[in-house]
PDB file as gemmi writes it, atoms N, CA and C in Angstrom:
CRYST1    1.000    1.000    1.000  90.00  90.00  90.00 P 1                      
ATOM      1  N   UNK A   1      16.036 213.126 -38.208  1.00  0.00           N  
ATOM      2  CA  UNK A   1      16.908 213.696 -37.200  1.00  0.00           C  
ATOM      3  C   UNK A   1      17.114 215.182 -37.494  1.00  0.00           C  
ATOM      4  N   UNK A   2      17.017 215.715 -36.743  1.00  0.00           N  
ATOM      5  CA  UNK A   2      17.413 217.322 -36.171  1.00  0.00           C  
ATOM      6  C   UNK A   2      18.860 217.721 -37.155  1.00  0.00           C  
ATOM      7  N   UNK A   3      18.693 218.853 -37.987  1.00  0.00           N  
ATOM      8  CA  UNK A   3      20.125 219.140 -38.374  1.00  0.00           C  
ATOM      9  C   UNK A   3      20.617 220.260 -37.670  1.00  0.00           C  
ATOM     10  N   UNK A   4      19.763 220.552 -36.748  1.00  0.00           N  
ATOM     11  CA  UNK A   4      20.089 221.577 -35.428  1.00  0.00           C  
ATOM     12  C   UNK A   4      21.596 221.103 -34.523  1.00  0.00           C  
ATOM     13  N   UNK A   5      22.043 222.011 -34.781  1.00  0.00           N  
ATOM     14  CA  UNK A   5      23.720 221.196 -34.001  1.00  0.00           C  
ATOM     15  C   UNK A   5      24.176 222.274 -32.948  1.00  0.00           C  
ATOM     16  N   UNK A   6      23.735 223.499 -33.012  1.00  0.00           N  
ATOM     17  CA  UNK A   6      24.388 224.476 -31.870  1.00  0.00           C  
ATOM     18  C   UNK A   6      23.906 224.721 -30.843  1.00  0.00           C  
ATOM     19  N   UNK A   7      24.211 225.342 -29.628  1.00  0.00           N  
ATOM     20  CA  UNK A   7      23.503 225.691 -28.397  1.00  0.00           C  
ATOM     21  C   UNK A   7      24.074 227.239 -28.156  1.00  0.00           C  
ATOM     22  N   UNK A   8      23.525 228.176 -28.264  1.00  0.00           N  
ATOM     23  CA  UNK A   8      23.727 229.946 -28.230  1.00  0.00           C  
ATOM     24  C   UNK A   8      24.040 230.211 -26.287  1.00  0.00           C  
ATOM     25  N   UNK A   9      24.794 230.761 -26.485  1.00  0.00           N  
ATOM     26  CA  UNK A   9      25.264 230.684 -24.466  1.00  0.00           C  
ATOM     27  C   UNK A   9      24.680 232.348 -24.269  1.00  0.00           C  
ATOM     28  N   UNK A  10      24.561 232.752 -23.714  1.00  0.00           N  
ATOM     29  CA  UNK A  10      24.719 233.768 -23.233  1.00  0.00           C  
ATOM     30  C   UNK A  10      24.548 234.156 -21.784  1.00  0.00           C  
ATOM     31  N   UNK A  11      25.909 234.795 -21.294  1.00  0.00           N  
ATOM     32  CA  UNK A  11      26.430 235.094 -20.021  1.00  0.00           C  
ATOM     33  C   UNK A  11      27.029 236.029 -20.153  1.00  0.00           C  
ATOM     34  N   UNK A  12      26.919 237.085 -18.917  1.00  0.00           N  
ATOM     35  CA  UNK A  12      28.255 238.005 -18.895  1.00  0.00           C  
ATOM     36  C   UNK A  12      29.758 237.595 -18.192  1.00  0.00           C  
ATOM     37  N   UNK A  13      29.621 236.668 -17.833  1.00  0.00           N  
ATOM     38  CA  UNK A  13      30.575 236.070 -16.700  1.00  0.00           C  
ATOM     39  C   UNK A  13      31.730 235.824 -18.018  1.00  0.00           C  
ATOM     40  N   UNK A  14      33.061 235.930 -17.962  1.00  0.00           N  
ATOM     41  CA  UNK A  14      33.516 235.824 -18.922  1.00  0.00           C  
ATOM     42  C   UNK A  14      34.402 234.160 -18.219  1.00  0.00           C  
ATOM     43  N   UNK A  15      34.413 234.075 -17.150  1.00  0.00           N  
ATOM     44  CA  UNK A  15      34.718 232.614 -17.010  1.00  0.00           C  
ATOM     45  C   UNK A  15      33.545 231.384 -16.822  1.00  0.00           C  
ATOM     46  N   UNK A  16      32.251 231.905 -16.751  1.00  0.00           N  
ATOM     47  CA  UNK A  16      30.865 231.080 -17.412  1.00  0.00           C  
ATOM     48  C   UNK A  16      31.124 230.792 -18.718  1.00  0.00           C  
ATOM     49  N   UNK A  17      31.140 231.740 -19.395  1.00  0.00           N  
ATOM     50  CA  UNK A  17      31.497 231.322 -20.742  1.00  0.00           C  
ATOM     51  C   UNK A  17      32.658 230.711 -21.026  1.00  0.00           C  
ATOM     52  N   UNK A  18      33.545 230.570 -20.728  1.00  0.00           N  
ATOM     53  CA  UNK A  18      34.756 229.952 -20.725  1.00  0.00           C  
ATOM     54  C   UNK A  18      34.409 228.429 -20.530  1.00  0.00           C  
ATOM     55  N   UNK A  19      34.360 227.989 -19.217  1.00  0.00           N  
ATOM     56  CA  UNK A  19      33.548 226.736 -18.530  1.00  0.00           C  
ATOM     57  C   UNK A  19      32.373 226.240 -19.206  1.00  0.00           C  
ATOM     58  N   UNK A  20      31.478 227.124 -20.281  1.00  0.00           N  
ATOM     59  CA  UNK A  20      30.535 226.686 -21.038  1.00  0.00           C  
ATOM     60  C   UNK A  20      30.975 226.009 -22.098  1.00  0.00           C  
ATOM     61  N   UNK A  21      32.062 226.868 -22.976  1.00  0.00           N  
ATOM     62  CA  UNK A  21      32.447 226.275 -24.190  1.00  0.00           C  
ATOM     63  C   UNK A  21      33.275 224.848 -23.757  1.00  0.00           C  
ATOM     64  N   UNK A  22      33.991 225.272 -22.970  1.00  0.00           N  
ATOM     65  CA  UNK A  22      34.494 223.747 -22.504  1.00  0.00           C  
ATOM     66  C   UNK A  22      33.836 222.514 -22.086  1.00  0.00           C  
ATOM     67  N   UNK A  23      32.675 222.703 -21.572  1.00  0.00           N  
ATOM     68  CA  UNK A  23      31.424 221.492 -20.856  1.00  0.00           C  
ATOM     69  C   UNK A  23      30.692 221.027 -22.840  1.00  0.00           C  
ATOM     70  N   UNK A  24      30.782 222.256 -23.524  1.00  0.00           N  
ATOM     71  CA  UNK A  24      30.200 222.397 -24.520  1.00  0.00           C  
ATOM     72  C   UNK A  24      30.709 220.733 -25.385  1.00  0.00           C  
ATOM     73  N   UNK A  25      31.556 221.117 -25.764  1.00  0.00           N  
ATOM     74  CA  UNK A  25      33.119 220.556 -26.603  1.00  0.00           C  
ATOM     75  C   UNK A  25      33.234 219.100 -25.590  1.00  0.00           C  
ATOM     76  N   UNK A  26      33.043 219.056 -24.379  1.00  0.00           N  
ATOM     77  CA  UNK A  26      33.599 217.644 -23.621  1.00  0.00           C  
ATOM     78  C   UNK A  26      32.242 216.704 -24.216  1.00  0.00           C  
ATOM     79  N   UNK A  27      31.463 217.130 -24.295  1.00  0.00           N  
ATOM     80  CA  UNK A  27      30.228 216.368 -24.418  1.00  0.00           C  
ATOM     81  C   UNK A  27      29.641 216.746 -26.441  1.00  0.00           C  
ATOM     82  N   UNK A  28      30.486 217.123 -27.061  1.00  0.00           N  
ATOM     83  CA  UNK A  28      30.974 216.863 -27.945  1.00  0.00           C  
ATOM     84  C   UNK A  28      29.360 217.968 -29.166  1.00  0.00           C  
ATOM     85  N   UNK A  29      29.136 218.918 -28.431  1.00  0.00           N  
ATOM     86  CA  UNK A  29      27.662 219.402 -29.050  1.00  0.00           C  
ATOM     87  C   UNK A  29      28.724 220.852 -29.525  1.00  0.00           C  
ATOM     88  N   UNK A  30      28.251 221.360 -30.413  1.00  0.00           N  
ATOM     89  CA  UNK A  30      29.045 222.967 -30.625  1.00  0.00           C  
ATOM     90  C   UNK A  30      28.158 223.697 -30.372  1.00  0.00           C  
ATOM     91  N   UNK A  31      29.039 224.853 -29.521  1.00  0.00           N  
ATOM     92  CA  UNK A  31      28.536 226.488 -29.400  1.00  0.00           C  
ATOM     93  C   UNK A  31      28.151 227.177 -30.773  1.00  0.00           C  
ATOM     94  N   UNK A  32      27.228 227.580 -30.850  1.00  0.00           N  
ATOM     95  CA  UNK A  32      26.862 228.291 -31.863  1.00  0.00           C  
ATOM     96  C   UNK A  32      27.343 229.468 -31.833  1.00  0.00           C  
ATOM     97  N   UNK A  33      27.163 230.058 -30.572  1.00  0.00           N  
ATOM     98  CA  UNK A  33      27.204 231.320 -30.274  1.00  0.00           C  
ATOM     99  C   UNK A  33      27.673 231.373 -29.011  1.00  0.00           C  
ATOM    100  N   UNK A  34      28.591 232.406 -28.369  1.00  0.00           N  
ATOM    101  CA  UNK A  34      28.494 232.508 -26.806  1.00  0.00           C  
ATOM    102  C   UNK A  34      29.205 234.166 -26.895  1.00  0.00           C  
ATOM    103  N   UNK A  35      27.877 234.474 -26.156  1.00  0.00           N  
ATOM    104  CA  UNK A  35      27.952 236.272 -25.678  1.00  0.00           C  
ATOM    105  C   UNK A  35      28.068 236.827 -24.413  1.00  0.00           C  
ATOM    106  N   UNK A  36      28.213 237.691 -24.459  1.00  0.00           N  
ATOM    107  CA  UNK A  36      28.217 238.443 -23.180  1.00  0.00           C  
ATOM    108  C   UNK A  36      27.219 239.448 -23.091  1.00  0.00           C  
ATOM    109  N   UNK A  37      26.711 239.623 -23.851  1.00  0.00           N  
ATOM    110  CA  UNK A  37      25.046 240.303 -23.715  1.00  0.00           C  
ATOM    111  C   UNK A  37      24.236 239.836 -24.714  1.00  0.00           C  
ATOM    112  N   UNK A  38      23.085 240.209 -23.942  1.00  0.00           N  
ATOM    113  CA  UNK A  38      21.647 239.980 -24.906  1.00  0.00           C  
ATOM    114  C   UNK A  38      21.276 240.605 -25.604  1.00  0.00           C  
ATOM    115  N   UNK A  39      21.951 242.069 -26.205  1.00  0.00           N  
ATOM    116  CA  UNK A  39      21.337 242.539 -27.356  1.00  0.00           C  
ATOM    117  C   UNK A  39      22.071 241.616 -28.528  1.00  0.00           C  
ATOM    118  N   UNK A  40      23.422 241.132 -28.296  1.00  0.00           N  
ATOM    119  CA  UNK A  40      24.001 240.815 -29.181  1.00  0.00           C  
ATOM    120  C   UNK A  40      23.213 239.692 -29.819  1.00  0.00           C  
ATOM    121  N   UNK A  41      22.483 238.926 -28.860  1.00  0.00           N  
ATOM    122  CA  UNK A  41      21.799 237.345 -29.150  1.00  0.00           C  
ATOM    123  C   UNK A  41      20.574 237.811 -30.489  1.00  0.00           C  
ATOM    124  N   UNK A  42      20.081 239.057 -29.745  1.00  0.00           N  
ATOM    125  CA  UNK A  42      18.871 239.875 -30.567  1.00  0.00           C  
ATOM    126  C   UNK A  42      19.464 239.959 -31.593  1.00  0.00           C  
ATOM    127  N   UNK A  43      21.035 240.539 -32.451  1.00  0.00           N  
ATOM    128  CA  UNK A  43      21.158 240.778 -33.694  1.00  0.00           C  
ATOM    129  C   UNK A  43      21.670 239.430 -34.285  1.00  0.00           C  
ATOM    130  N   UNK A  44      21.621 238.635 -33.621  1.00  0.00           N  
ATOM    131  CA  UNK A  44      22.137 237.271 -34.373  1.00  0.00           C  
ATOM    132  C   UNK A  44      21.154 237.074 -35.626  1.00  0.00           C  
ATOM    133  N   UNK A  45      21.734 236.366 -36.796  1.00  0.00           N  
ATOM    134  CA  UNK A  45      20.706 235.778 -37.855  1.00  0.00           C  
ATOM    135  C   UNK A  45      20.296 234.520 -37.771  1.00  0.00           C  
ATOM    136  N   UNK A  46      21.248 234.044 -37.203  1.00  0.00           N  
ATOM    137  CA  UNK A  46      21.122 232.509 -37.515  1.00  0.00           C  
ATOM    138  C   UNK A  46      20.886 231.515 -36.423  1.00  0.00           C  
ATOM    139  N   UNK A  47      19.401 231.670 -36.270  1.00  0.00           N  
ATOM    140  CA  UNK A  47      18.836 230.738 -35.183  1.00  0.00           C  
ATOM    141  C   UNK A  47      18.300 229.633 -35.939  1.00  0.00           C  
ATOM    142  N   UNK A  48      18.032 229.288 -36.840  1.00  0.00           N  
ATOM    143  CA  UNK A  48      17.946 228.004 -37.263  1.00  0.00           C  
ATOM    144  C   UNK A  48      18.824 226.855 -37.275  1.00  0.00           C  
ATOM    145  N   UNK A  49      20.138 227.383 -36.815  1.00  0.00           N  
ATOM    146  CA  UNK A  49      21.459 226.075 -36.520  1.00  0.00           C  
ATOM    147  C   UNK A  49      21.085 226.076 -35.573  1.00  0.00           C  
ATOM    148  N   UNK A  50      20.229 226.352 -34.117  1.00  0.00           N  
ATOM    149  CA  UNK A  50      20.469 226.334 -33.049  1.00  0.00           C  
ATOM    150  C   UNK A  50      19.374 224.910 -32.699  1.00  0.00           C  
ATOM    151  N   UNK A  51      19.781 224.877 -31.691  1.00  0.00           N  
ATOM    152  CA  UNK A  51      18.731 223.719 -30.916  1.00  0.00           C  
ATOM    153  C   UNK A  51      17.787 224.340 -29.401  1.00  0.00           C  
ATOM    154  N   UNK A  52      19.274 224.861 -28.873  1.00  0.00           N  
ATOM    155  CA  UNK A  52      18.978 225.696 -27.591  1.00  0.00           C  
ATOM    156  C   UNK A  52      19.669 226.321 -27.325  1.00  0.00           C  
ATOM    157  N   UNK A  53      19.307 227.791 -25.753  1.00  0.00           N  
ATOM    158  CA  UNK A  53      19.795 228.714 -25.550  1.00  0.00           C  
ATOM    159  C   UNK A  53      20.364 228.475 -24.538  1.00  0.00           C  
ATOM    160  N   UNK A  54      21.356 228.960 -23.792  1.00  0.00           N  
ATOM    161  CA  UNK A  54      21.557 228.596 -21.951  1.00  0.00           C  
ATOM    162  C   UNK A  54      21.315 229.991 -22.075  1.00  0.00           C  
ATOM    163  N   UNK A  55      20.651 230.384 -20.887  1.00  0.00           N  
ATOM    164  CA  UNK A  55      20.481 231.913 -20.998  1.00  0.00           C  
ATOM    165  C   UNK A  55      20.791 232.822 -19.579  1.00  0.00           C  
ATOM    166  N   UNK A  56      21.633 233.477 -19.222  1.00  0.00           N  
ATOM    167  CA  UNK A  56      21.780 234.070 -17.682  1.00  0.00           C  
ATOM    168  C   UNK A  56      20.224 234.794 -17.846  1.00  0.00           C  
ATOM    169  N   UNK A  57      19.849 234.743 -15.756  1.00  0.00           N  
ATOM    170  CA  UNK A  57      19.043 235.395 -15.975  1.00  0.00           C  
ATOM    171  C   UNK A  57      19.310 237.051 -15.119  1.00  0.00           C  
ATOM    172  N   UNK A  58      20.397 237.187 -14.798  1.00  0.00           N  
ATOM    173  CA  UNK A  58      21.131 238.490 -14.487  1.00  0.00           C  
ATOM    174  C   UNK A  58      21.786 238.740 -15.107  1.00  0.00           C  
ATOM    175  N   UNK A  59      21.970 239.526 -16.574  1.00  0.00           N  
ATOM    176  CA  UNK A  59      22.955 239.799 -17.612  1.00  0.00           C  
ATOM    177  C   UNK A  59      23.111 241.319 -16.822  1.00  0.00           C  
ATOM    178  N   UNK A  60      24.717 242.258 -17.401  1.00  0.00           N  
ATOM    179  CA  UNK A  60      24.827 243.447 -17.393  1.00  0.00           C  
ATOM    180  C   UNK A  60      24.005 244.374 -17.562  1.00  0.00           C  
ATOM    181  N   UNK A  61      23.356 243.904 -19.345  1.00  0.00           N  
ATOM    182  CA  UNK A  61      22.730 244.677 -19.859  1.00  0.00           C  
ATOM    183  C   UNK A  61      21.116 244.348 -20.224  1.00  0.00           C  
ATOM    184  N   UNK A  62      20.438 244.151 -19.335  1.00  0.00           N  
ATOM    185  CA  UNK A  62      19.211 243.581 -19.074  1.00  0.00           C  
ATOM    186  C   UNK A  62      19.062 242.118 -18.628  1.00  0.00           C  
ATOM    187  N   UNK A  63      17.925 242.091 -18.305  1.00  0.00           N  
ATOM    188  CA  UNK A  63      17.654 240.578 -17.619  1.00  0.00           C  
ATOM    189  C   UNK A  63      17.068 239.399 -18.746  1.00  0.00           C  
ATOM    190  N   UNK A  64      18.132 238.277 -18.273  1.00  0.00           N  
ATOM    191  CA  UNK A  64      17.442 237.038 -19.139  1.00  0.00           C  
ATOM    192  C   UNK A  64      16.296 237.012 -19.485  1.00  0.00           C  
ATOM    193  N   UNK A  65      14.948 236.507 -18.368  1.00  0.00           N  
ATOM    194  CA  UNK A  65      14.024 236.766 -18.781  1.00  0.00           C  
ATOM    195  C   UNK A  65      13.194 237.783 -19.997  1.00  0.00           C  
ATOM    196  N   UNK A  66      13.509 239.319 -19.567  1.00  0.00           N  
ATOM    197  CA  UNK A  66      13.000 240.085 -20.346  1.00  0.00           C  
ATOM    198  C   UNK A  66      13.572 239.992 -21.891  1.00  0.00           C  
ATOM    199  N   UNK A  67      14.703 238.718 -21.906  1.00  0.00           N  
ATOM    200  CA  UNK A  67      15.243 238.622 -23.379  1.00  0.00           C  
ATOM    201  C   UNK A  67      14.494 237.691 -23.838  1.00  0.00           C  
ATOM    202  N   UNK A  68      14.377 236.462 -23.233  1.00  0.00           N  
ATOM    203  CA  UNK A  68      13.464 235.480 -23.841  1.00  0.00           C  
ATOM    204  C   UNK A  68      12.145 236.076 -24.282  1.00  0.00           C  
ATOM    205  N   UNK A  69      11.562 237.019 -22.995  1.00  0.00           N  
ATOM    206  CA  UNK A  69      10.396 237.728 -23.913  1.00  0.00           C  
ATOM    207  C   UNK A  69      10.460 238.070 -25.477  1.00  0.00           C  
ATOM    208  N   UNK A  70      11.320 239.255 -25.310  1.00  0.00           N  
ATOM    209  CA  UNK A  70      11.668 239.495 -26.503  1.00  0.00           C  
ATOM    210  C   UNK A  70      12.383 238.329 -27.596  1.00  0.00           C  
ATOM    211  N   UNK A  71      12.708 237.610 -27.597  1.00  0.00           N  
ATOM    212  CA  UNK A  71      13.017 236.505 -28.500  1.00  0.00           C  
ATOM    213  C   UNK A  71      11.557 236.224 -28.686  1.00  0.00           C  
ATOM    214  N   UNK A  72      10.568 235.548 -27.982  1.00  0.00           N  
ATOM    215  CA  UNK A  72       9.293 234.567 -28.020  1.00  0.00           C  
ATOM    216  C   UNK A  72       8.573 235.828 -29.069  1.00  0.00           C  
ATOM    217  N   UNK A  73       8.701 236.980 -28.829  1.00  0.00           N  
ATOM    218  CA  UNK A  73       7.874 238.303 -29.457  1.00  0.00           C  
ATOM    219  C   UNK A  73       8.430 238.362 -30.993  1.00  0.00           C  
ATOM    220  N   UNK A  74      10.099 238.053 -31.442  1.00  0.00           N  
ATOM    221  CA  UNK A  74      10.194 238.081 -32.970  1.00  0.00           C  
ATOM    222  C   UNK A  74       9.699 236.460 -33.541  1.00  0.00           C  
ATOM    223  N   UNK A  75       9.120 235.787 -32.964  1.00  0.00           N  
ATOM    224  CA  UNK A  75       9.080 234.676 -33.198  1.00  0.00           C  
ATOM    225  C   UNK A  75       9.826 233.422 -33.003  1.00  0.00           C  
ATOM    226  N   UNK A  76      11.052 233.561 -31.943  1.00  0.00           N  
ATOM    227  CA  UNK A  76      11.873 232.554 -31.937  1.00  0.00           C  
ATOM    228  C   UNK A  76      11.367 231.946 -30.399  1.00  0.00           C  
ATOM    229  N   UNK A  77      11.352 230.923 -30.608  1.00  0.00           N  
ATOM    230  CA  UNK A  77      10.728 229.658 -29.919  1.00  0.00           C  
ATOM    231  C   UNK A  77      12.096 228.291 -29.266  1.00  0.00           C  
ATOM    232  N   UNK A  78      13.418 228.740 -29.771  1.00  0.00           N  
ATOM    233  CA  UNK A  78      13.901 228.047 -28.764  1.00  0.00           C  
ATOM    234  C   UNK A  78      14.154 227.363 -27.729  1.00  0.00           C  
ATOM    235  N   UNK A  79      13.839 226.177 -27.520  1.00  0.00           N  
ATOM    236  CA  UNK A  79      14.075 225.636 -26.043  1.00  0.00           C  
ATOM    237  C   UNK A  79      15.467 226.537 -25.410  1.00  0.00           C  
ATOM    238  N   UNK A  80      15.008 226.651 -24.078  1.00  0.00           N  
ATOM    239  CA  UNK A  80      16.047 227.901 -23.406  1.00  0.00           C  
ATOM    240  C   UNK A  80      16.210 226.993 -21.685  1.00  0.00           C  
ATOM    241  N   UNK A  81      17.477 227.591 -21.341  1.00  0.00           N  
ATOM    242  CA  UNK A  81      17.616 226.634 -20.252  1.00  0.00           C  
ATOM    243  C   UNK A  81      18.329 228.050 -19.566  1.00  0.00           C  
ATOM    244  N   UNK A  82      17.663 228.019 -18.291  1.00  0.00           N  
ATOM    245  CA  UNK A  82      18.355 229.231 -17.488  1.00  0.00           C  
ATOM    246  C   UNK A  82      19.189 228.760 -16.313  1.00  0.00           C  
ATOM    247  N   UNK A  83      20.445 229.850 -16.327  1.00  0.00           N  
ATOM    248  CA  UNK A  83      21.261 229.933 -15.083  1.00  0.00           C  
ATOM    249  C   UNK A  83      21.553 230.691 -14.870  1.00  0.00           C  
ATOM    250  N   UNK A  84      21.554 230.908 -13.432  1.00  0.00           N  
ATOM    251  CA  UNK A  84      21.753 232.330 -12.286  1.00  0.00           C  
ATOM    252  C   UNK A  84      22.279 231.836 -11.227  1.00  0.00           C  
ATOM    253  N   UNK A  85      22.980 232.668 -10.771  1.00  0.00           N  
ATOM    254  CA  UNK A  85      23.910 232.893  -9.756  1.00  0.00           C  
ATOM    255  C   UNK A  85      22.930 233.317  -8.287  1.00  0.00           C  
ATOM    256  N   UNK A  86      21.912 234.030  -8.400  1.00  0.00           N  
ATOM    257  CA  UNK A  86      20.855 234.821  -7.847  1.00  0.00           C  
ATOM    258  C   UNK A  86      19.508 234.136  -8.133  1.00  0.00           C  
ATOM    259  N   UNK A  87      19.681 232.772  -7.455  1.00  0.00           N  
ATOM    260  CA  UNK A  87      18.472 232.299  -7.081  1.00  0.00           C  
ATOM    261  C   UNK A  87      17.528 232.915  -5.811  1.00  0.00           C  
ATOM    262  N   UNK A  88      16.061 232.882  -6.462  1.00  0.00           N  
ATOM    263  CA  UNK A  88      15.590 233.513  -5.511  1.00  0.00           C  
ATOM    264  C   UNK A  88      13.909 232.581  -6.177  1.00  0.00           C  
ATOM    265  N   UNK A  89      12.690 232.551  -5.220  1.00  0.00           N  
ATOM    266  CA  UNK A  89      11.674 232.310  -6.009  1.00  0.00           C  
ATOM    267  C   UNK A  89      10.789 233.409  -6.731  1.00  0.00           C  
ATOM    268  N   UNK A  90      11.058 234.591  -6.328  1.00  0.00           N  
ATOM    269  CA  UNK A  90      10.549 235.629  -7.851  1.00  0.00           C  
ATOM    270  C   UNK A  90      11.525 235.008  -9.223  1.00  0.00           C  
ATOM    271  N   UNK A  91      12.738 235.104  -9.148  1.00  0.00           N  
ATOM    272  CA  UNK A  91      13.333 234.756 -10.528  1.00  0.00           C  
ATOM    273  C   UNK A  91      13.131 233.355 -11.023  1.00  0.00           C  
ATOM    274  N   UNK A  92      12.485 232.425 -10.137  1.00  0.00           N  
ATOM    275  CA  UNK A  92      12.359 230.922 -10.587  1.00  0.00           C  
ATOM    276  C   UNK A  92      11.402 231.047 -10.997  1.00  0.00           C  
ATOM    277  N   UNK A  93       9.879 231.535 -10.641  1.00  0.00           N  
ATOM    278  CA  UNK A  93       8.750 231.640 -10.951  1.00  0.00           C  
ATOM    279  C   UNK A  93       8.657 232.807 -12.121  1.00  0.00           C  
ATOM    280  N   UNK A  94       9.104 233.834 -12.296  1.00  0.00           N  
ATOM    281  CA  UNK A  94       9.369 234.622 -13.673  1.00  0.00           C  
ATOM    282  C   UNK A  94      10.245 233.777 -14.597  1.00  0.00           C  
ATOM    283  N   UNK A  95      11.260 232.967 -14.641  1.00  0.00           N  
ATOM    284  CA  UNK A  95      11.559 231.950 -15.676  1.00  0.00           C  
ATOM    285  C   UNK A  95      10.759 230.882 -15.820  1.00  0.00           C  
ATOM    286  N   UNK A  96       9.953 230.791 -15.399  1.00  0.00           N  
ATOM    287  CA  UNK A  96       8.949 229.354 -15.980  1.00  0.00           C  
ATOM    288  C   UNK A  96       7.478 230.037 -16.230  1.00  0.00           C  
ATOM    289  N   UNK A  97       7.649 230.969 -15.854  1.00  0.00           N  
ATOM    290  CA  UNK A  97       5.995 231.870 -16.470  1.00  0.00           C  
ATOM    291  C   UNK A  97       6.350 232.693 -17.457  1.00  0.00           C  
ATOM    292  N   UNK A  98       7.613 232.644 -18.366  1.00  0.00           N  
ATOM    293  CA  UNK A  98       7.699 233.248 -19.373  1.00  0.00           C  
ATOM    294  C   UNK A  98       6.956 232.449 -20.570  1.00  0.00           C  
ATOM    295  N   UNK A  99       6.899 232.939 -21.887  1.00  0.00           N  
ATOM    296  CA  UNK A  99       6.020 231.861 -22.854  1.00  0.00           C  
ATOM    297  C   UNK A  99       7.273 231.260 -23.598  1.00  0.00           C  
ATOM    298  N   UNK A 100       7.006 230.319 -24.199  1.00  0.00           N  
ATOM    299  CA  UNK A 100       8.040 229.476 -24.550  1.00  0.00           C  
ATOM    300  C   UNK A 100       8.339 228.187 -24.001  1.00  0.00           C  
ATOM    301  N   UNK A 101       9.418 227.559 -24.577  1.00  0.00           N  
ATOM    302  CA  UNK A 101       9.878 226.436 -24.188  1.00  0.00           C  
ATOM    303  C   UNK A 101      10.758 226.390 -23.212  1.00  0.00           C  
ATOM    304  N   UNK A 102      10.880 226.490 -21.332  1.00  0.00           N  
ATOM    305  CA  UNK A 102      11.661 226.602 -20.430  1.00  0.00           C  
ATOM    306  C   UNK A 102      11.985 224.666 -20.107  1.00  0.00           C  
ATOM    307  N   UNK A 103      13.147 224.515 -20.726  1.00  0.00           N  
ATOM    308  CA  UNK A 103      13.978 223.281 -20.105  1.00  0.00           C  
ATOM    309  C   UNK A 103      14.609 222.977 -18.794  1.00  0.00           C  
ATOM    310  N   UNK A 104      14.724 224.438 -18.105  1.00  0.00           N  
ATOM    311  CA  UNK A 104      15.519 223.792 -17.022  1.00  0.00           C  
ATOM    312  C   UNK A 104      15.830 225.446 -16.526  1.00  0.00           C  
ATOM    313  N   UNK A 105      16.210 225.555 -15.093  1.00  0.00           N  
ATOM    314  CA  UNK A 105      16.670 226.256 -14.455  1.00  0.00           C  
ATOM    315  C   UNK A 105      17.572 225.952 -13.481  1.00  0.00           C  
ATOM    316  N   UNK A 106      18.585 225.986 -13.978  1.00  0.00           N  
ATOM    317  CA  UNK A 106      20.246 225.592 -12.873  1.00  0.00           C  
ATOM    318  C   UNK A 106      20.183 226.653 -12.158  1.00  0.00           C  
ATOM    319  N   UNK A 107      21.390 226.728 -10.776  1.00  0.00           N  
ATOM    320  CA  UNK A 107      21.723 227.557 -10.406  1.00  0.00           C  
ATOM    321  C   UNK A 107      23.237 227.213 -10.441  1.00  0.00           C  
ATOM    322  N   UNK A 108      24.151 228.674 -10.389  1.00  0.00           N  
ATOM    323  CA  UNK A 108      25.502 228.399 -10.579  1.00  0.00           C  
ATOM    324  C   UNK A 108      26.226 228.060  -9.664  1.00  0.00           C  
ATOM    325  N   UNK A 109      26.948 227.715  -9.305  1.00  0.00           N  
ATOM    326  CA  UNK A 109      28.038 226.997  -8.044  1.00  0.00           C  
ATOM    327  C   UNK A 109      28.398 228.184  -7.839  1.00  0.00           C  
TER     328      UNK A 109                                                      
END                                                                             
């Protein structure tokens, strides 16, 4: 069994994240991490507690996608699960043609 126990959030929405940690905790898995930007995810150390990412794909400060790039590029391979507010089929088809492990693409209520 997996000693992977966290899931890394990252959203700028500060009541996404709110509603995350809480969905997090009801279903009884811990946040590893939950940010409000993606450089911050970039200086994290500790992706080996993780299991998976939820990842916005409209952040403030760059776009989901172009983060997972950059994650898949230092070597981190995370299963990643995207949500956006700004569904469209360019952004559905750029999240599943990124490299990596894509689990899922929600859209937000």
């Amino acid at each position: 069994m997996s000693t992977r126990k966290s899931v890394f959030v990252v959203d700028d929405d500060p009541s996404m994240l709110r509603g995350m940690k809480r969905l997090l905790r009801e279903h009884e898995l811990r946040y590893g991490t939950v940010l409000p930007q993606g450089k911050r995810l970039l200086r994290h150390g500790d992706f080996g507690k993780a299991f998976c990412i939820i990842l916005d794909i409209n952040l403030n400060d760059e776009s989901g996608i172009d983060l997972r790039r950059r994650l898949t590029d230092k070597g981190i391979s995370l299963p990643v699960i995207y949500i956006t507010g700004n569904d469209s089929p360019a952004n559905r088809s750029a999240a599943l043609r990124v490299s990596g492990r894509v689990v899922a693409y929600l859209t937000k209520p």
